[in-house]
Backbone bond lengths (Angstrom), bond angles and torsions (degrees), N, CA, C in turn:
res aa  C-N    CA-C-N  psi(-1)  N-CA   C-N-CA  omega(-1)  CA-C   N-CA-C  phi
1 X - - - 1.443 - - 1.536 108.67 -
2 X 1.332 117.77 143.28 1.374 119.77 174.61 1.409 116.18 -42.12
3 X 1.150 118.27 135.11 1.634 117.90 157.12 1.556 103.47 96.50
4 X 1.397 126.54 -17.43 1.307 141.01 -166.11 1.931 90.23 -93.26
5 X 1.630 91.18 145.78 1.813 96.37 168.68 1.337 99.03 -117.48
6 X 1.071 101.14 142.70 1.700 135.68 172.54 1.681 133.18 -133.75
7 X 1.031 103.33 112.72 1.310 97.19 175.62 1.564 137.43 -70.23
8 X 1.359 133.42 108.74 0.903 102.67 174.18 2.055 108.84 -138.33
9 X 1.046 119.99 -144.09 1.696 132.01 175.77 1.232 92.67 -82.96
10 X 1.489 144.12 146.24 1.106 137.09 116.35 1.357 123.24 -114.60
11 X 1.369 132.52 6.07 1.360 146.49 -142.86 1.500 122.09 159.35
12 X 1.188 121.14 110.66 1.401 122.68 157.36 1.669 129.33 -77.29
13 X 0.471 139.83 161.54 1.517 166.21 -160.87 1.419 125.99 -130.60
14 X 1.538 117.36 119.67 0.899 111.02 175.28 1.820 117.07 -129.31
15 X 1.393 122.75 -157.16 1.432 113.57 -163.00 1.841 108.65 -62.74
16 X 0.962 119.25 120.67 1.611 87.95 -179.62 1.405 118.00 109.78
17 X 0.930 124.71 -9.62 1.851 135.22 -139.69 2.181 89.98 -104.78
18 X 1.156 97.22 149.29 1.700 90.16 159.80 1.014 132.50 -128.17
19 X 1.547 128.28 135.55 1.480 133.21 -152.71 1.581 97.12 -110.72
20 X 1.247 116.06 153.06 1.487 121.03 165.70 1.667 119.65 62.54
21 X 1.303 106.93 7.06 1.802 114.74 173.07 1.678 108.68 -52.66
22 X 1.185 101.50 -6.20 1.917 90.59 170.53 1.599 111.21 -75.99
23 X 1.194 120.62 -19.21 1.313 131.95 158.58 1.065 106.30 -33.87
24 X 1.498 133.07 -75.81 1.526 125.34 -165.66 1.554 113.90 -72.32
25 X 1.062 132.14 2.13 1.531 119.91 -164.32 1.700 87.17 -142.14
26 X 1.716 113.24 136.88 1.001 144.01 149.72 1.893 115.64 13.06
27 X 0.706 135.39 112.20 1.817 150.79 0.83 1.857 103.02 -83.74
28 X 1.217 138.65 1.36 1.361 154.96 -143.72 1.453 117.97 4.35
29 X 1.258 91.72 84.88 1.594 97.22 -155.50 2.145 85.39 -143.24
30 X 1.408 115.17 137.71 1.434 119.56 175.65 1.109 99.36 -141.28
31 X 1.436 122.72 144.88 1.648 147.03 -166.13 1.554 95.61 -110.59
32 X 1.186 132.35 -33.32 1.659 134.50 173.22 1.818 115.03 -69.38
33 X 1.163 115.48 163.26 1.417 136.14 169.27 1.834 95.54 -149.57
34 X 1.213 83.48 130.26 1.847 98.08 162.60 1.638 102.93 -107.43
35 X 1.635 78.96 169.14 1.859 102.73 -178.65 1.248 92.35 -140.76
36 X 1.659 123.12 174.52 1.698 146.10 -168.88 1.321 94.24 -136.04
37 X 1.677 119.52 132.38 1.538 110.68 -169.64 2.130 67.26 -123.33
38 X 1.355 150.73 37.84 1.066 138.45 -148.33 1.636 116.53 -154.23
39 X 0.868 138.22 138.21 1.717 122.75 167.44 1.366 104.58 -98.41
40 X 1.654 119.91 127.77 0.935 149.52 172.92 1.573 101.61 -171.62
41 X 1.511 97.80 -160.64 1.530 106.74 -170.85 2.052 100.29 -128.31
42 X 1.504 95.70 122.88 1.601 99.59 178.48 1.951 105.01 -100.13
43 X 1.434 107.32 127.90 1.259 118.18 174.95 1.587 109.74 -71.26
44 X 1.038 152.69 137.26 1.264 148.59 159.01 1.302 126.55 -117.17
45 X 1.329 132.77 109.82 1.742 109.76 169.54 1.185 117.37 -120.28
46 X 1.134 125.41 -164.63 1.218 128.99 -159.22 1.330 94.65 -116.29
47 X 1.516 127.02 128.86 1.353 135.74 -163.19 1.601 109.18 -74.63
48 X 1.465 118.78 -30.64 1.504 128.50 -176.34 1.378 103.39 -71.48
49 X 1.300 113.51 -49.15 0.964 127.32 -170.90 1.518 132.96 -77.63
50 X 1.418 116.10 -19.19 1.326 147.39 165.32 1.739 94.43 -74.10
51 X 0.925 125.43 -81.07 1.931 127.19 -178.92 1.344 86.92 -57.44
52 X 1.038 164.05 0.73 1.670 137.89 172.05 1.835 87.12 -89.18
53 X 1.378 119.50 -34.41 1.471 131.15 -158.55 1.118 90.19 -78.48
54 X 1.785 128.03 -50.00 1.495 106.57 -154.97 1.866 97.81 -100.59
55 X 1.215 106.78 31.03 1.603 103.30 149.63 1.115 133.34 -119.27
56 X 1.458 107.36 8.26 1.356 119.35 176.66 1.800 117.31 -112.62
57 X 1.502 82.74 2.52 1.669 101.40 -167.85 1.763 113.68 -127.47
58 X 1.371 113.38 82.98 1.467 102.19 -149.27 1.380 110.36 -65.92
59 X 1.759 123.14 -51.22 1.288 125.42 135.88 1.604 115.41 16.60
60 X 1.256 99.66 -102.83 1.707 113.86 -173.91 1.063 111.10 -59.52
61 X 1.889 137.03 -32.78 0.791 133.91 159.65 1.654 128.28 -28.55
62 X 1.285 108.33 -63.87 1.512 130.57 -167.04 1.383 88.37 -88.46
63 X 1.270 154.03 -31.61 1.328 131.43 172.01 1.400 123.67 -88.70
64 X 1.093 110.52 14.59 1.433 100.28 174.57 1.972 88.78 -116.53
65 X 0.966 113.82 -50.82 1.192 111.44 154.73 1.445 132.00 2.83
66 X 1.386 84.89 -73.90 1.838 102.93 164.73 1.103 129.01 -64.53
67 X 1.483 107.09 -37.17 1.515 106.85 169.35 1.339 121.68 -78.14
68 X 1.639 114.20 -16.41 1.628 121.66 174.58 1.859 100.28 -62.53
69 X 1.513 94.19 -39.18 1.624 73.61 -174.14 1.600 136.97 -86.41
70 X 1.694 82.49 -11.76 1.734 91.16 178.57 1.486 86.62 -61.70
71 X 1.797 107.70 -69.66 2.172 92.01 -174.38 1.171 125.71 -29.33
72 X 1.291 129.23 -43.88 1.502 128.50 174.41 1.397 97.47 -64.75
73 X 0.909 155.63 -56.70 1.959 152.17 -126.42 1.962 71.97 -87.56
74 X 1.333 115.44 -83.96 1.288 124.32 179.85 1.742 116.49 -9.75
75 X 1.663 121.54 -64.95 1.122 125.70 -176.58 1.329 126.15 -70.91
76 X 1.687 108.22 -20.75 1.767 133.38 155.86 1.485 104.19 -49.02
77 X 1.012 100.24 -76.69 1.845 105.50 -163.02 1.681 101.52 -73.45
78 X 1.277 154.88 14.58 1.127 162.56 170.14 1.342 99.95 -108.42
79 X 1.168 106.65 -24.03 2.057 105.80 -176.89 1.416 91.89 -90.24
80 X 0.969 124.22 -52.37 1.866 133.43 -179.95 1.142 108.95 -32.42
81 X 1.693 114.69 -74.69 1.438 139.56 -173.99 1.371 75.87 -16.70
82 X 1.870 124.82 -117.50 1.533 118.95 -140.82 1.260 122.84 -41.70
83 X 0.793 127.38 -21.97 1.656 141.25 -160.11 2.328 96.16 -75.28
84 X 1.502 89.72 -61.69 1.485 94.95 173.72 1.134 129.85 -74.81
85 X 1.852 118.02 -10.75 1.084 119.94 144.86 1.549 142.94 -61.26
86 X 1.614 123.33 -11.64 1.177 166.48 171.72 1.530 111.01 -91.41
87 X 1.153 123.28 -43.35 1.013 109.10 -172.64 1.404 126.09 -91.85
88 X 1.442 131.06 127.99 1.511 131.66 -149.72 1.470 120.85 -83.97
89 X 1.734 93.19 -12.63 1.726 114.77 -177.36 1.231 90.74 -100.75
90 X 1.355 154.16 30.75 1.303 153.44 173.32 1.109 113.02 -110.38
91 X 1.423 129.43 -24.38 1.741 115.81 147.45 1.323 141.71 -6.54
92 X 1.751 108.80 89.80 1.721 79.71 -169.64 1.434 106.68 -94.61
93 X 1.289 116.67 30.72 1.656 126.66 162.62 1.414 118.13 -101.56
94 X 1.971 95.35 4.01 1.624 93.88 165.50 1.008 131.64 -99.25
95 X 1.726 130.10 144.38 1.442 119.03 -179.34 1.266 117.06 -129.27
């Protein structure tokens, strides 16, 4: 029900992977919490505090940057996939 929290799966994770990148980009606000069902080591920062870093850090700035957008380009075309699988004008053997 709306407004109610629930836990559930929405996403796994793997070595490397990034959680919570809505943090850095516009309204920075995330509705998720992750957990580690695994032993390894989880990096965490603080999202305010990470953008206070990557404006003072032009370097890190622009490279994480880049990598924010490959993740975004990535979660675009993974949202697509079904959509162009569905769609009947999506033939690219059509002319």
């Amino acid at each position: 029900m709306l407004g109610e929290e629930t836990d559930m799966a929405v996403e796994e994770k793997g070595a490397l992977d990034a959680f919570g990148w809505s943090s850095l980009v516009e309204p920075h606000e995330s509705i998720y919490s992750a957990f580690y069902t695994f032993d390894g080591t989880v990096f965490a920062f603080s999202g305010s505090e990470l953008r206070q870093l990557m404006g003072t850090d032009d370097a890190l700035g622009r490279r994480l940057s880049t990598n924010l957008n490959a993740l975004v380009a990535a979660r675009v075309r993974a949202a697509q996939l079904p959509l162009i699988d569905t769609d009947p004008q999506s033939d690219p053997g059509a002319s």
